[in-house]
PyMOL CGO cylinders between C-alpha atoms (Angstrom):
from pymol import cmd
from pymol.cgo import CYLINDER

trace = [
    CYLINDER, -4.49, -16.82, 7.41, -6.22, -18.91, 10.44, 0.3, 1, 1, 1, 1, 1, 1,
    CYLINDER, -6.22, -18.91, 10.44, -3.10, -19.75, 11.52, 0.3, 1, 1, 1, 1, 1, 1,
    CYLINDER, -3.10, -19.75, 11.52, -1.81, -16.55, 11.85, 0.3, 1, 1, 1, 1, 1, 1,
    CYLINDER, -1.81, -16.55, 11.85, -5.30, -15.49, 13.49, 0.3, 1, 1, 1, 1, 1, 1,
    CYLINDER, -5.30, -15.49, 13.49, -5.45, -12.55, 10.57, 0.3, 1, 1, 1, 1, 1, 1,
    CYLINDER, -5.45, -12.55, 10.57, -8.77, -11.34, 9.67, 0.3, 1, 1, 1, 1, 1, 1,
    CYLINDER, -8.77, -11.34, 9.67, -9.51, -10.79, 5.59, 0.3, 1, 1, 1, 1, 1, 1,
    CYLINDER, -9.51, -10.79, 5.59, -10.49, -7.24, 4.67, 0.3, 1, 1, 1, 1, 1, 1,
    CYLINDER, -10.49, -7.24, 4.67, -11.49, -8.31, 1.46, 0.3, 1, 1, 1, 1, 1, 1,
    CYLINDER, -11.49, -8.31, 1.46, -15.30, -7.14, 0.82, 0.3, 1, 1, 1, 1, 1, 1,
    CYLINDER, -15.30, -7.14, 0.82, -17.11, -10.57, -0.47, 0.3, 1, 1, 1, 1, 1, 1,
    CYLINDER, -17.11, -10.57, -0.47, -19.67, -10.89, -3.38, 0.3, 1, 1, 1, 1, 1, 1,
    CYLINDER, -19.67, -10.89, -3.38, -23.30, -9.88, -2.75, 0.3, 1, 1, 1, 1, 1, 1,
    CYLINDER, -23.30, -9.88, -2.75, -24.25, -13.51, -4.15, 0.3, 1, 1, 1, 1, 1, 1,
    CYLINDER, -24.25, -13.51, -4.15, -22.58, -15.06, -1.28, 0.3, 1, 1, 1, 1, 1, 1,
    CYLINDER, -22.58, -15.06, -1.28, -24.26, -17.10, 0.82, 0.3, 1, 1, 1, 1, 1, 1,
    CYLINDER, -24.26, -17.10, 0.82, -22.37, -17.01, 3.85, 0.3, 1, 1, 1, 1, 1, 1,
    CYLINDER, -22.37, -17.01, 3.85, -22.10, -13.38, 4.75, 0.3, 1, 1, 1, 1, 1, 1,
    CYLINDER, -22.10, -13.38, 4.75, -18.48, -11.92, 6.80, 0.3, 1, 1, 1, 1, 1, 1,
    CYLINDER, -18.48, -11.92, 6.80, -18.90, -8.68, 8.29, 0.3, 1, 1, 1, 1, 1, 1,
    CYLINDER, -18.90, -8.68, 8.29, -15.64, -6.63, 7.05, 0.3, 1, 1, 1, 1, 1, 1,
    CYLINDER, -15.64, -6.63, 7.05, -14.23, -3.56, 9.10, 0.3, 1, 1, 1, 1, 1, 1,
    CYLINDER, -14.23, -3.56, 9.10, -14.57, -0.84, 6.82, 0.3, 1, 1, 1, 1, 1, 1,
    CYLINDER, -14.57, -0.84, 6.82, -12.24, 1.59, 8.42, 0.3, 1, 1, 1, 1, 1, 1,
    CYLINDER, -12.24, 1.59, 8.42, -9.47, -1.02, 8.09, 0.3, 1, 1, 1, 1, 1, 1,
    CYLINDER, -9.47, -1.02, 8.09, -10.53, -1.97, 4.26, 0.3, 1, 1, 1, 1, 1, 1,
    CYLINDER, -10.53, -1.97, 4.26, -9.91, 2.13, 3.68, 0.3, 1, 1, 1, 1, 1, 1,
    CYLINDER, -9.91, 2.13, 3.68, -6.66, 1.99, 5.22, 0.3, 1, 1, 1, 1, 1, 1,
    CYLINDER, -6.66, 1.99, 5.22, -6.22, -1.22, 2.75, 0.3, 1, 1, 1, 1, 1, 1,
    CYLINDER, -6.22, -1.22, 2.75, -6.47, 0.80, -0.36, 0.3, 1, 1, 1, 1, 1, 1,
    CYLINDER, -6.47, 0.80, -0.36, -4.44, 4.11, 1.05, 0.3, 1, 1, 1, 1, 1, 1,
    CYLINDER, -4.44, 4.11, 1.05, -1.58, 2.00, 1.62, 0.3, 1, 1, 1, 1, 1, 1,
    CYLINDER, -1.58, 2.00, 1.62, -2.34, 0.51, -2.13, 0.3, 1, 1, 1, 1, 1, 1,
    CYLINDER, -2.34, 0.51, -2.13, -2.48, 3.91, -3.56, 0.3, 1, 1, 1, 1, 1, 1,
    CYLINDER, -2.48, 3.91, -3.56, 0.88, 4.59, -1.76, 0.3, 1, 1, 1, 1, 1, 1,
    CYLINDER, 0.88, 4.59, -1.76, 2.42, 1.71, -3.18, 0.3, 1, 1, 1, 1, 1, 1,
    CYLINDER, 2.42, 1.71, -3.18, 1.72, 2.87, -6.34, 0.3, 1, 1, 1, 1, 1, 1,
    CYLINDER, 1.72, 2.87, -6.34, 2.53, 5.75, -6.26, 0.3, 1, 1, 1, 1, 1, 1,
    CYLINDER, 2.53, 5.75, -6.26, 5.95, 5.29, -5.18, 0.3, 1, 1, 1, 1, 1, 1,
    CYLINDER, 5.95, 5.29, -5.18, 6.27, 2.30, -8.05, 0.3, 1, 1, 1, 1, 1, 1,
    CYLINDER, 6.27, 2.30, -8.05, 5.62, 5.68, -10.41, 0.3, 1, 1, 1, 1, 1, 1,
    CYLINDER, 5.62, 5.68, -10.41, 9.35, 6.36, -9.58, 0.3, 1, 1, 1, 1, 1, 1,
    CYLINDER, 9.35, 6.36, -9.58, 11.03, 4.19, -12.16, 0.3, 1, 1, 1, 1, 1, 1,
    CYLINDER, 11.03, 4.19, -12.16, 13.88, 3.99, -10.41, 0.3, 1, 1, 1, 1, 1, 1,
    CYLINDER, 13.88, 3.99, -10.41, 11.90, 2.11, -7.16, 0.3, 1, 1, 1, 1, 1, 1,
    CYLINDER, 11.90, 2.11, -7.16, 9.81, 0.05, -9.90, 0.3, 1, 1, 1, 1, 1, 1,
    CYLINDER, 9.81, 0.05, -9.90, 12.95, -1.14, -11.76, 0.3, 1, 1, 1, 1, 1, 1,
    CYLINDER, 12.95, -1.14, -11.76, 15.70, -1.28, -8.36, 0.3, 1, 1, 1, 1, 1, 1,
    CYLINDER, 15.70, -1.28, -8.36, 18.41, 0.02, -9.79, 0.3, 1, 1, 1, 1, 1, 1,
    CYLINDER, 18.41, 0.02, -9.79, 20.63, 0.82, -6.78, 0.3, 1, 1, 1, 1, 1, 1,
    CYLINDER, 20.63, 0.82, -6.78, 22.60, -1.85, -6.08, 0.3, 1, 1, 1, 1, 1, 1,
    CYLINDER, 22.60, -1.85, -6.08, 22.27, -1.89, -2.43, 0.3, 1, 1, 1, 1, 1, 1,
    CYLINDER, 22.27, -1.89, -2.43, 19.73, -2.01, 0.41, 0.3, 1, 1, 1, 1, 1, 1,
    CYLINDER, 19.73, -2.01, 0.41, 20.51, 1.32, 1.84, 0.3, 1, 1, 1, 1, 1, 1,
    CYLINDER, 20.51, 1.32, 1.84, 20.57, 3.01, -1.09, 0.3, 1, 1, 1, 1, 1, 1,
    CYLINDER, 20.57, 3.01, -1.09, 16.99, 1.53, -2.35, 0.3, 1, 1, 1, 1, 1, 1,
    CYLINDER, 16.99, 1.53, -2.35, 15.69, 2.74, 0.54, 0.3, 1, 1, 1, 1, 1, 1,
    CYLINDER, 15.69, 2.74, 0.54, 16.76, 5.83, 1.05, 0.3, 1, 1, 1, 1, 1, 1,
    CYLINDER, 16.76, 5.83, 1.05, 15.47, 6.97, -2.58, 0.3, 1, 1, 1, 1, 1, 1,
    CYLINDER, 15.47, 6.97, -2.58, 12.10, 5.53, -0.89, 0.3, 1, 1, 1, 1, 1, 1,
    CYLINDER, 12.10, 5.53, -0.89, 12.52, 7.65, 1.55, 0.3, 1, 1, 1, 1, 1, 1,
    CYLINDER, 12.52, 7.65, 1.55, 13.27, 10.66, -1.06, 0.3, 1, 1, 1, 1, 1, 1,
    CYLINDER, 13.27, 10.66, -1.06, 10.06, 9.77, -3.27, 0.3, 1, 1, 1, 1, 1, 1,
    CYLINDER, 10.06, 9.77, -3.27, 7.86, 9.60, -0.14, 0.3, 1, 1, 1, 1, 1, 1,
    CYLINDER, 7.86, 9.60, -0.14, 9.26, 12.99, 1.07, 0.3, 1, 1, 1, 1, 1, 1,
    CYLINDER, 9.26, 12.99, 1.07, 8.89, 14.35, -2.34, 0.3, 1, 1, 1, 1, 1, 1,
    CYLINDER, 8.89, 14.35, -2.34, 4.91, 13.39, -2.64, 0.3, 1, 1, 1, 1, 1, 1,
    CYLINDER, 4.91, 13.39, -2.64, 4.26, 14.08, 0.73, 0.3, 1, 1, 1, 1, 1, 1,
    CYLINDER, 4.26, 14.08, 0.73, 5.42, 17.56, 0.14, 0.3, 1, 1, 1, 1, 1, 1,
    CYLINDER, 5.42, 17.56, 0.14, 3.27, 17.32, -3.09, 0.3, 1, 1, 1, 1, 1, 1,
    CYLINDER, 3.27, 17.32, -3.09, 0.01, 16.36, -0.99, 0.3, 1, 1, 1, 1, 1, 1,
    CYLINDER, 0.01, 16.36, -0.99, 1.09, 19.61, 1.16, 0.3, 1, 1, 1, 1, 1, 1,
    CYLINDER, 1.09, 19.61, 1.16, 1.60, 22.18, -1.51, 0.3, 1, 1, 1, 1, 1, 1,
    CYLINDER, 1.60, 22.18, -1.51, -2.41, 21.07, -2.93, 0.3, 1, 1, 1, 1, 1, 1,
]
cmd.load_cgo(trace, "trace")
């Protein structure tokens, strides 16, 4: 990750003797796009890749995000 100049987001353990500060805006936006993941793995057809081809995986992506964001909407 030095290499790539990255910075973890990773919270550390309390016990630690060397403290890094973490940005916790950016460690939230960590675990929504962790939820979302999920979330669209609950599809079993984006868990298990049945279609064949690139397009076509991503499109029904595309369909499952549409479908929970419209979800999220109608809450």
């Amino acid at each position: 990750m030095d290499a790539r100049d990255a910075l973890t987001q990773i919270p550390l353990r309390k016990s630690r003797r060397m403290r890094i500060g973490i940005d916790h805006s950016l460690y939230s936006l960590l675990n929504l796009v962790e939820r979302c993941f999920n979330k669209l793995k609950n599809a079993r057809r984006v868990a298990t890749r049945y279609d064949k081809t690139a397009e076509s995986f991503l499109g029904f992506i595309d369909i499952v995000s549409i479908h929970l964001w419209v979800r999220l909407l109608s809450t």
